[in-house]
C-alpha positions as CSV (number, residue, x, y, z in Angstrom):
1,X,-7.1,-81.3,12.4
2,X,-7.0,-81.0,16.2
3,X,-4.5,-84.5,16.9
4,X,-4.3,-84.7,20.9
5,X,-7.1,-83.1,23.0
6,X,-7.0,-83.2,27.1
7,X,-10.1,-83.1,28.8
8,X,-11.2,-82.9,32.5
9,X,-14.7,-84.8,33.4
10,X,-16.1,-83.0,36.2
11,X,-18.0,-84.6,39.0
12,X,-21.4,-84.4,40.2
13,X,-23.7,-84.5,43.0
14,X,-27.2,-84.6,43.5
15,X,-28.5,-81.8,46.0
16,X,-31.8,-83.0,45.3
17,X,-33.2,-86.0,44.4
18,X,-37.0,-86.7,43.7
19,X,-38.7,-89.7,41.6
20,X,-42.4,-88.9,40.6
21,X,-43.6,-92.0,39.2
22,X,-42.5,-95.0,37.6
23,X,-43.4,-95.0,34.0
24,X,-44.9,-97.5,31.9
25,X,-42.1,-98.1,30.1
26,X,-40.3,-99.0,33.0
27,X,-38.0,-95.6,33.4
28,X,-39.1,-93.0,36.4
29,X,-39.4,-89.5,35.9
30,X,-37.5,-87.3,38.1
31,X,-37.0,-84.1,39.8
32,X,-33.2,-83.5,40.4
33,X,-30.6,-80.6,41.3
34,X,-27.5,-81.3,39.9
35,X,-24.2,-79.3,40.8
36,X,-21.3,-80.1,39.4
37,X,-17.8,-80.6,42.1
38,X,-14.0,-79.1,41.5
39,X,-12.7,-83.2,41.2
40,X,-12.6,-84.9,37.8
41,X,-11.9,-87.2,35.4
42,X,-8.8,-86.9,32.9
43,X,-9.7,-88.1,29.3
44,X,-7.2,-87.6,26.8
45,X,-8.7,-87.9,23.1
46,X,-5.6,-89.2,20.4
47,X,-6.0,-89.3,16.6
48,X,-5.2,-92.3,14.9
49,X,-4.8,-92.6,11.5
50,X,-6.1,-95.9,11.4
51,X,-9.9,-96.4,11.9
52,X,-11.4,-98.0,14.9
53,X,-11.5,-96.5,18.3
54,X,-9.3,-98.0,21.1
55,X,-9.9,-97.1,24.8
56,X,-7.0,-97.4,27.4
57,X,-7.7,-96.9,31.1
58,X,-5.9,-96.5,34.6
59,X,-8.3,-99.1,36.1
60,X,-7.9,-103.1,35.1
61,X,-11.4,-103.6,36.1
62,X,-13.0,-100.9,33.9
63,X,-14.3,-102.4,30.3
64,X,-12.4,-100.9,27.2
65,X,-15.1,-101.8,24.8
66,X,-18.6,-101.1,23.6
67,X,-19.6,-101.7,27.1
68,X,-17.8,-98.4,28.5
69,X,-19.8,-95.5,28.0
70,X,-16.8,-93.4,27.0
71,X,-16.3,-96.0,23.6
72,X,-20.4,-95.5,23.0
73,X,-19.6,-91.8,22.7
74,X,-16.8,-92.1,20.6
75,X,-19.0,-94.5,18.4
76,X,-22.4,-92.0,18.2
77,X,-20.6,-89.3,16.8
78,X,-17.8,-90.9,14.3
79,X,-20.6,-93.1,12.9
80,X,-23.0,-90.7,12.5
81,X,-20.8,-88.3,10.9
82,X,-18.5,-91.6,8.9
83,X,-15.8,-90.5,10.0
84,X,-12.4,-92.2,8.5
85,X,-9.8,-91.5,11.0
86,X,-9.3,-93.7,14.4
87,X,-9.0,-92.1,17.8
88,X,-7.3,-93.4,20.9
89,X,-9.4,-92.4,24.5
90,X,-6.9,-92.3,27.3
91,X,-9.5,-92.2,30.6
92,X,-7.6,-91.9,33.7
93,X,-10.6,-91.8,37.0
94,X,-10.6,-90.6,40.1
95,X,-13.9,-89.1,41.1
96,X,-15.4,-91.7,43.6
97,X,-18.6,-92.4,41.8
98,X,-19.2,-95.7,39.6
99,X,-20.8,-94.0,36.8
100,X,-18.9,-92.7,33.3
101,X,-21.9,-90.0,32.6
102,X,-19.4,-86.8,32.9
103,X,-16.7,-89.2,31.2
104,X,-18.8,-89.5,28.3
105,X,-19.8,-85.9,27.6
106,X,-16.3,-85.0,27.5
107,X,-16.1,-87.7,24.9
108,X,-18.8,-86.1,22.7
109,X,-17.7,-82.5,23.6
110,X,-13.4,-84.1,22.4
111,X,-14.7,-85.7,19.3
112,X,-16.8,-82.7,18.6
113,X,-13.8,-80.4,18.5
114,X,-11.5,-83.1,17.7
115,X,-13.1,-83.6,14.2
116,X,-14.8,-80.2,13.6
117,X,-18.4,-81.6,13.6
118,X,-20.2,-78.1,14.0
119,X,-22.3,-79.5,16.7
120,X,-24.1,-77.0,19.5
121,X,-23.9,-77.5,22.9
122,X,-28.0,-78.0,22.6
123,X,-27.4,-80.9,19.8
124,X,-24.4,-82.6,21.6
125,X,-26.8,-83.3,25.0
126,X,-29.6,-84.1,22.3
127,X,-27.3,-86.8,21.5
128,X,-26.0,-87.3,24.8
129,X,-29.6,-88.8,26.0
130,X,-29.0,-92.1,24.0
131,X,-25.9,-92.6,25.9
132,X,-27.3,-92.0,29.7
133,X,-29.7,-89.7,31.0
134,X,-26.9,-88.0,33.2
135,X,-25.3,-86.8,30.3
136,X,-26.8,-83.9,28.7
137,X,-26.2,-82.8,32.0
138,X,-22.8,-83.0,32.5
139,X,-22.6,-81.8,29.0
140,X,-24.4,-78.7,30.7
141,X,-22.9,-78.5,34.0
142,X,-23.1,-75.8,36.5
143,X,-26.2,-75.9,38.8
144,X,-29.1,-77.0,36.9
145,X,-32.5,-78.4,37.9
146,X,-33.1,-82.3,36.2
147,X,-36.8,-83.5,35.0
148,X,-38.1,-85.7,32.6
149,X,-35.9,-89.1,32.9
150,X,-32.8,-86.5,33.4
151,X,-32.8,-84.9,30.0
152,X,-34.6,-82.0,30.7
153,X,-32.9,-79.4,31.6
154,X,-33.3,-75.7,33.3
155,X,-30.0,-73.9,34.3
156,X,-30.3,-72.6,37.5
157,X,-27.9,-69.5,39.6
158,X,-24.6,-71.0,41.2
159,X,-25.0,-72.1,44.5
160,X,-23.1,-70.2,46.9
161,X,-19.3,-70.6,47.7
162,X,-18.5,-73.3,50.1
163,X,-16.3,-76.5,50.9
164,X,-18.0,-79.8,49.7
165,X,-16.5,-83.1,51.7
166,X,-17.1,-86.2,49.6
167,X,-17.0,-89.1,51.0
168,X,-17.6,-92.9,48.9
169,X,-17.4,-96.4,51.1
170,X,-16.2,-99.5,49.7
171,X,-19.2,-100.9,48.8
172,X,-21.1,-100.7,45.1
173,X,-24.5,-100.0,44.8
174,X,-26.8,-101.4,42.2
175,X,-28.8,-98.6,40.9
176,X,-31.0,-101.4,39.4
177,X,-31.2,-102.6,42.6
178,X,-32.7,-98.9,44.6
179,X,-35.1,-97.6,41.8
180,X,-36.7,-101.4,41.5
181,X,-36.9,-101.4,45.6
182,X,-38.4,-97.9,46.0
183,X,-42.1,-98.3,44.8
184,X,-42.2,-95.0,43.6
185,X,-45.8,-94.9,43.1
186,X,-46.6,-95.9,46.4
187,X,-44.5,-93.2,47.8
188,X,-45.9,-91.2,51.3
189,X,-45.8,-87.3,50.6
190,X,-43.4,-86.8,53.3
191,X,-40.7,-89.0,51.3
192,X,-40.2,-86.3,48.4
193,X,-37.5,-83.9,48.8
194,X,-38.7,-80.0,48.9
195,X,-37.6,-79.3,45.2
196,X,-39.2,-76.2,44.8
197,X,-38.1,-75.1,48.1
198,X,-34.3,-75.8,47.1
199,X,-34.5,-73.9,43.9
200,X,-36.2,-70.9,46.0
201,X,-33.0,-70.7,48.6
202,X,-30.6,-71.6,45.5
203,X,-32.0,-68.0,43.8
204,X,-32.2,-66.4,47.2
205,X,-28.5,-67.5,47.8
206,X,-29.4,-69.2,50.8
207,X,-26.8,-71.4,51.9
208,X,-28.1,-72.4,55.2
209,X,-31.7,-72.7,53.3
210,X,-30.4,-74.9,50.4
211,X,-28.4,-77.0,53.2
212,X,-31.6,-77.5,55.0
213,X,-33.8,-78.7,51.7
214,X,-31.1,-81.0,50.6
215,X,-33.2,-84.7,50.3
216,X,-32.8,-87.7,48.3
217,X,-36.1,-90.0,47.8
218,X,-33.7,-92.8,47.4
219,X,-32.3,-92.7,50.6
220,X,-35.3,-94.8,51.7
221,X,-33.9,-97.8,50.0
222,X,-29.9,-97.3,50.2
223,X,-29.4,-96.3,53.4
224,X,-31.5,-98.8,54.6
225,X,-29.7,-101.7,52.7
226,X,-26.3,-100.0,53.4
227,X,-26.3,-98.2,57.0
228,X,-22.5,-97.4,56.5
229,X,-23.8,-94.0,54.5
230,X,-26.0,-92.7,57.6
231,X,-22.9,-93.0,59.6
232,X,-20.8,-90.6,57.5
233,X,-23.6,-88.5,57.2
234,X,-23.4,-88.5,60.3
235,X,-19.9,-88.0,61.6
236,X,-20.3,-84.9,58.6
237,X,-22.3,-83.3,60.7
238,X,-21.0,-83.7,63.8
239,X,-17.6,-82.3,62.8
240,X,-19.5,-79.4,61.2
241,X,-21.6,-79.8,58.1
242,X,-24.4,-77.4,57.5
243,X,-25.9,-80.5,55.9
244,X,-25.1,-84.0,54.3
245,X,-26.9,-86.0,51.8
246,X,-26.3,-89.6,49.7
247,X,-25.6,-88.7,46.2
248,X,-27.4,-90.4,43.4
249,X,-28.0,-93.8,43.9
250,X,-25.3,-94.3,46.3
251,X,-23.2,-94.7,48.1
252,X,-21.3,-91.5,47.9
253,X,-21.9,-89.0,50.3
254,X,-21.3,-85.5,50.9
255,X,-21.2,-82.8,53.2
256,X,-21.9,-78.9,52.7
257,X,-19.5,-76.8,55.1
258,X,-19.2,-73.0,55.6
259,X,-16.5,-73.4,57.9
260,X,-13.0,-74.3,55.8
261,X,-11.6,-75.4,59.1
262,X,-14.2,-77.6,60.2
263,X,-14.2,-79.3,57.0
264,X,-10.4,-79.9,57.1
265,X,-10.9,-81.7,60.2
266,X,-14.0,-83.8,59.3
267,X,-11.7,-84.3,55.9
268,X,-9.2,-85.8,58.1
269,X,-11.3,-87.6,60.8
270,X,-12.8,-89.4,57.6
271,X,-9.6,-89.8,55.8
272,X,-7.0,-90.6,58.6
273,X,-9.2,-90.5,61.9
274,X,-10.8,-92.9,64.0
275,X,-13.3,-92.6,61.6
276,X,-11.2,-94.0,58.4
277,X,-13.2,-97.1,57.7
278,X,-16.2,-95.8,57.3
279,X,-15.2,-94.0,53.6
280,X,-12.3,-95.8,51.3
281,X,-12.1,-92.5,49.0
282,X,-12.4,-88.9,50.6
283,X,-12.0,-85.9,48.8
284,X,-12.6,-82.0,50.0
285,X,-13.3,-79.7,47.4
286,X,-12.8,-76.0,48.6
């Protein structure tokens, strides 16, 4: 019996983002490149000999009950699989996006190991689906193209060596709030992201090509709402970025550099600069 486990969560970003169609059941179906980011989450997995599963966090305004994904995670697998034992979660977050997708695949992957389950990789993002569509993915990890409502999966080549400046405002986005604002079905054909482009310059290593694909559909609706992320795209790219895109939903940004010194300086210009209140987290990942 494995009795303390310590996990890192690792961040994502969207280099891609497309929405096909909304569906009839009310979900969209996607077209997304996921890469995962060098900053994470700590989750620290604790068996308890008493049953139940308690969740302790770093920040007062997260929930530490069924409503947090990481408890869900917990829940799937130790009722499935009846087990006795308790286990304490221990989530400590930094990366500068609201959602607890990569939080809750290190959950599954802990509890997993934590209580020899014998579950594959394959099964554990079969089960990750239930909890949020991101997280098979971040189960998965890497650089990986997203269909289906997220859950389908196709692993794709790294994407080449650079320095990734993310940058998140102080503002929350409702992601309710974009997908029910973008009409996907009434969508111009200029308003989808090159997909298929991307995944060409990602397997031709083309960092200047993958740069100059990056899109996000839901762009449309954020930006517009919030203008606050066009203006750190844009002082990215005026202190260097190859290219900058709105992650997700929103609001975090980032920014794709080849040059380490240029990003240090649009790090700083963000982070200490004239331009500090445009972001309230900044993070460069080299």
């Amino acid at each position: 019996m494995i009795k303390h486990l310590s996990l890192k969560a690792y961040g994502k970003i969207n280099l891609g983002l497309d929405v096909l169609r909304r569906r009839e059941d009310g979900y969209h179906d996607v077209r997304m490149i996921m890469q995962t980011v060098g900053i994470f989450d700590r989750v620290d997995l604790i068996w308890k000999e008493e049953p139940g599963i308690q969740v302790e966090t770093n920040l007062y305004y997260l929930p530490t009950n069924e409503n947090n994904l990481v408890y869900k995670a917990a829940k799937l697998l130790m009722d499935e699989f009846q087990v006795q034992e308790g286990l304490l979660i221990r989530l400590r977050k930094f990366i500068p996006v609201a959602a607890g997708s990569s939080d809750a695949a290190a959950v599954l992957f802990g509890v997993n190991k934590m209580f020899r389950l014998g579950l594959t990789t394959e099964e554990l993002m079969q089960r990750g689906v239930k909890i949020g569509a991101d997280v098979p993915y971040c189960i998965l990890r890497g650089t990986a193209l997203s269909e289906g409502i997220g859950e389908v999966l196709t692993s794709l080549p790294p994407v080449p060596q650079c320095q990734v400046l993310v940058a998140k405002p102080g503002i929350n986005v409702s992601t309710k709030f974009v997908y029910e604002n973008l009409h996907a079905n009434d969508l111009r054909p200029e308003q989808h992201p090159d997909i298929d482009g991307m995944i060409r310059a990602i397997k031709a290593q083309d960092l200047q090509g993958i740069a100059d694909k990056l899109g996000n559909v839901l762009e449309t609706v954020t930006v517009k709402e919030y203008p606050v992320i066009q203006e750190i795209k844009d002082k990215m790219v005026e202190f260097g970025a190859i290219g900058s895109l709105m992650s997700g939903s929103g609001p975090t940004v980032f920014g794709l550099f080849t040059n380490p010194k240029a990003a240090q300086q649009a790090y700083e210009e963000l982070r200490y600069g004239e331009s500090s209140g445009l972001a309230k987290q900044v993070y460069l990942i080299v």
